[in-house]
C-alpha positions in Angstrom: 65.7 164.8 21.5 63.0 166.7 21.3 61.3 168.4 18.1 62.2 172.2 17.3 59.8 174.5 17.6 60.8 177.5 15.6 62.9 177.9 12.1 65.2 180.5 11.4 64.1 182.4 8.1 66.1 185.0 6.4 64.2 188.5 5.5 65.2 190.4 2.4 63.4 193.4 1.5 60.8 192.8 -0.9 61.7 195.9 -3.4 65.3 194.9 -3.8 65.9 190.9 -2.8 69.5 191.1 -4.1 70.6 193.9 -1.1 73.1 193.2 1.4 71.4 193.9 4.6 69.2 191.0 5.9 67.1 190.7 8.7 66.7 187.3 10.6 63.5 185.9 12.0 61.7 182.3 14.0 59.1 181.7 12.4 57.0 178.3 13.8 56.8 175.0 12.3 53.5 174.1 13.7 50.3 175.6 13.3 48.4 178.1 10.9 51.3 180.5 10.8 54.3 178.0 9.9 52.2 177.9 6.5 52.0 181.3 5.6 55.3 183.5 4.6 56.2 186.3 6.9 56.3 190.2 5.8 57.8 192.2 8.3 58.0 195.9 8.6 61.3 197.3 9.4 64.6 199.5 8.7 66.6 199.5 5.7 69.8 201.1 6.6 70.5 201.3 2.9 67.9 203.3 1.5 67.2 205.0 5.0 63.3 203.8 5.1 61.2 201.7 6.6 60.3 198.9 4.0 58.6 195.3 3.9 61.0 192.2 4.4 59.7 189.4 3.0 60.5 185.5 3.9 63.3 184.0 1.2 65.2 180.6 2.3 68.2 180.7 4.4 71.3 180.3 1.8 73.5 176.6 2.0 76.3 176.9 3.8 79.9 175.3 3.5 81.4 172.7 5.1 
């Protein structure tokens, strides 16, 4: 099987982490970018803006 290429990251907007609405993003595992944590510029339905997500892990999940 062959190696995966991207990683699915959870975005959470940097002023408030704790807020319901999340973003997802693939973010590479190889190269200079699979070092460096995304920031992403998008819509917050919440506060009606446009604010910074930033890269947080993705949450453990049940079984």
């Amino acid at each position: 099987m062959a190696k995966k290429t991207h990683l699915k990251v959870r975005m959470v907007p940097e002023s408030k982490p704790d807020s319901a609405f999340v973003y997802y993003a693939k973010k590479p595992t190889k190269g200079e970018k699979a070092k460096v944590k995304l920031k992403i510029k998008k819509y917050n339905p919440n506060t009606r803006k446009h604010e910074y997500f930033v890269e947080k892990k993705l949450p453990p999940h049940s079984k």
